[in-house]
Structures are given as C-alpha cells and as structure tokens.
LOTIVEX-620572 format. One record per residue (C-alpha): residue in three letters; x, y, z. Coordinates in steps of 0.5 Angstrom, whole numbers, plus 500, padded with zeros to 3 digits. Layout:
BEGIN
+------+-----+-----+-----+
| code |  px |  py |  pz |
+------+-----+-----+-----+
|  ALA |   X |   Y |   Z |
...
+------+-----+-----+-----+
This chain:
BEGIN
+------+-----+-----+-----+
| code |  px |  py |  pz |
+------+-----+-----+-----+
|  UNK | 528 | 479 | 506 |
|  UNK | 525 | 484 | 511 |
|  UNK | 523 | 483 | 518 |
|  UNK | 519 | 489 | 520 |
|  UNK | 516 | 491 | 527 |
|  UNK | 511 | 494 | 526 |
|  UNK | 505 | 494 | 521 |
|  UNK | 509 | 499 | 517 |
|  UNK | 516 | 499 | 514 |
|  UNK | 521 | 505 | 513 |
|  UNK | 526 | 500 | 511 |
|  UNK | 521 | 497 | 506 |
|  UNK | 520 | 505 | 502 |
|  UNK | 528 | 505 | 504 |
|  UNK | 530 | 500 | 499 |
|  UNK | 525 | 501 | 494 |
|  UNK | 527 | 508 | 493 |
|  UNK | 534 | 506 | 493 |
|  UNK | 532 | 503 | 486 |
|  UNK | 533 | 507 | 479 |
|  UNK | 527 | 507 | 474 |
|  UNK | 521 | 505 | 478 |
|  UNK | 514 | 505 | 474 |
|  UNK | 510 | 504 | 479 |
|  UNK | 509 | 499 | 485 |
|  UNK | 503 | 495 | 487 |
|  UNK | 502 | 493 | 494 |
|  UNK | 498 | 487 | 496 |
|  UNK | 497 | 483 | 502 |
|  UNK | 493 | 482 | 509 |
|  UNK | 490 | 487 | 512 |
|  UNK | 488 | 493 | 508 |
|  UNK | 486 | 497 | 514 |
|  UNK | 493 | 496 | 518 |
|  UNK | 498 | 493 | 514 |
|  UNK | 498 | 494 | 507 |
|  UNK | 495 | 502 | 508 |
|  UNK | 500 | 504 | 513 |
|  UNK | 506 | 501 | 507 |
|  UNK | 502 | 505 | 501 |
|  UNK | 501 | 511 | 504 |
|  UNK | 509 | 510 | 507 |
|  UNK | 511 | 509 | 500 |
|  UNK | 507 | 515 | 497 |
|  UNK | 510 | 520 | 501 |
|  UNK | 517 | 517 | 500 |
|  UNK | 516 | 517 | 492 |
|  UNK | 511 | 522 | 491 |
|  UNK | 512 | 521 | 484 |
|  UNK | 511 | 514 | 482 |
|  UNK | 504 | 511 | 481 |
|  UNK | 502 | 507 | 488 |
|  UNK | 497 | 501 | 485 |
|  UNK | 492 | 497 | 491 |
|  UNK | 489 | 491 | 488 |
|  UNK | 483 | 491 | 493 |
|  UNK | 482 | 483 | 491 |
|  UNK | 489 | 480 | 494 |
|  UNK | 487 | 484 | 500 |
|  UNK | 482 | 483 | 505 |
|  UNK | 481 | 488 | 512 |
|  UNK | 479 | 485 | 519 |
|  UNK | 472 | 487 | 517 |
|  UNK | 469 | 488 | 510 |
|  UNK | 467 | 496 | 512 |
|  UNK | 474 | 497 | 515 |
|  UNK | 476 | 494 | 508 |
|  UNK | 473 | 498 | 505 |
|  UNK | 475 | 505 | 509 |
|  UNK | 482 | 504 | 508 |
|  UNK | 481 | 503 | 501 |
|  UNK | 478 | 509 | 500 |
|  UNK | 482 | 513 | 505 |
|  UNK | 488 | 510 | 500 |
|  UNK | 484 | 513 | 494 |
|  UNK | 484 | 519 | 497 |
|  UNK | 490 | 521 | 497 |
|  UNK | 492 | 519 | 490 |
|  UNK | 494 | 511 | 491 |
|  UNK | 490 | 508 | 485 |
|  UNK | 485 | 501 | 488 |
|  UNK | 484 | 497 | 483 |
|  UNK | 480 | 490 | 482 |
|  UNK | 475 | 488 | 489 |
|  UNK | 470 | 492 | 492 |
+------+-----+-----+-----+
C-alpha cells in the first residue's frame, strides 16, 4: 500500500520503476484533472520509455471540461487516453 500526501505520488513512480520488464502502465482513478494527471505525467517523466495508457472511461474530472483538459493535456505529452470522451 502506498499512503500518499499529495495528489501525485513520487514513491508510486519509485517502486514502479524499480520493477524489470514493464510494457506499459495503465493508470485510472478519481479525478483525472488532479489525481490521476499529476501520477501519469510523474510516471511518464520518470520512464520515459514505457507506454503510459489513460483509460478515460474509469475516469471522471470534477468537471466534465476539466475532465476533458487534462485529458487532452496528457494526449499532448505522448500518454496514450483511451475509451471515454
């Protein structure tokens, strides 16, 4: 388990790039403009390399338009947003 203080999760990208052989990561969760960016965009820069996957429809914003925002802001910087809208 990891406790994590704020919305993003060093240790999370610590441990996971820790492990050998990783294809790709999948990351979903509440909510896709705080919580689960922050952890895909921490994980992207710490493994640049492995494929980052969203999948939009196990995700919901705090707003549907900032839903769709961080969406597209993870699309730009070469995380794959899959499902949803």
């Amino acid at each position: 388990m990891i406790k994590k203080p704020a919305f993003g999760s060093l240790k999370l990208a610590e441990l996971i790039g820790e492990m050998k052989d990783i294809e790709a990561i999948e990351v979903i969760g509440l909510c896709t403009d705080i919580c689960v960016i922050s952890n895909a965009m921490i994980l992207k820069a710490k493994m640049p390399e492995v494929p980052i996957l969203v999948d939009a429809s196990c995700c919901a914003g705090t707003t549907f338009e900032s839903h769709k925002n961080a969406l597209y802001a993870m699309k730009m910087c070469q995380i794959e947003v899959r499902g949803g809208k």
